[in-house]
C-alpha positions in Angstrom: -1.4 -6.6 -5.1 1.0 -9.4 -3.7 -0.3 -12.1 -5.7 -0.5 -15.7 -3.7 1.0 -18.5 -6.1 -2.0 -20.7 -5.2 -4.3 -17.5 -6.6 -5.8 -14.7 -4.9 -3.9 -11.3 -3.5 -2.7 -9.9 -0.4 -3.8 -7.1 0.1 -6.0 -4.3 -2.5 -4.7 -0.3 -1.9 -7.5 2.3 -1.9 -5.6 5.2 -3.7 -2.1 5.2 -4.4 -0.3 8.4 -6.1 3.0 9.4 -7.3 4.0 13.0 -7.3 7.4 12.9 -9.4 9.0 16.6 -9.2 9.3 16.0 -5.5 9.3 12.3 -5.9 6.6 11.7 -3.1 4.5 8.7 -2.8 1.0 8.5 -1.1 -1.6 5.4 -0.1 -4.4 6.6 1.2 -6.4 4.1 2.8 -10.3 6.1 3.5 -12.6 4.6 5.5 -15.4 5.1 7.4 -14.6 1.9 9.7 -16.7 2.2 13.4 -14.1 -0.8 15.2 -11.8 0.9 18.0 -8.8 2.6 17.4 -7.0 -0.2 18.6 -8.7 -2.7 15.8 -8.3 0.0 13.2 -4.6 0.0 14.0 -4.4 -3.2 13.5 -5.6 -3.3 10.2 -4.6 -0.3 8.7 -0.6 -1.7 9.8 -1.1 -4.8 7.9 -2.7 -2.2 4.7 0.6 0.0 4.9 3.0 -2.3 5.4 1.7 -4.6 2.3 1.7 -0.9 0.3 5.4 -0.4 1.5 6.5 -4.2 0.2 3.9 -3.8 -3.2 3.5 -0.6 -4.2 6.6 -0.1 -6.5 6.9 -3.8 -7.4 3.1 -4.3 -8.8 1.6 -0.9 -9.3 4.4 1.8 -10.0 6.7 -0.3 -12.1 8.5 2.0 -13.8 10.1 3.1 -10.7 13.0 1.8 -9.6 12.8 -1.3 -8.2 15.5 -0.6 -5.4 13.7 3.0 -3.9 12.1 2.5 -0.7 9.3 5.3 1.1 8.4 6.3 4.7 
């Protein structure tokens, strides 16, 4: 998701679900990583926050395009 005009992507989200009677969103991001906390922290930030900017703008479409997630 986050497609770079010169090609390629930002980012790729493990599982992402919609749950619409209680209109909850999930990304999960498993991993059986060994780095520190501290590294996985790191990465797993940059993961969420491109979900957060992506997620309803490349994957959930029909959403609207203006609701935002925690």
């Amino acid at each position: 998701m986050g497609r770079f005009p010169h090609g390629g992507y930002e980012s790729e989200l493990d599982i992402v679900a919609y749950q619409p009677i209680q209109n909850h969103l999930f990304h999960i991001e498993p991993s059986t990583d060994a780095r520190s906390w501290e590294k996985r922290e790191v990465f797993f930030r940059k993961k969420f926050d491109a979900g957060k900017k992506y997620i309803i703008e490349d994957i959930l479409t029909w959403l609207p395009h203006n609701k935002t997630f925690d």
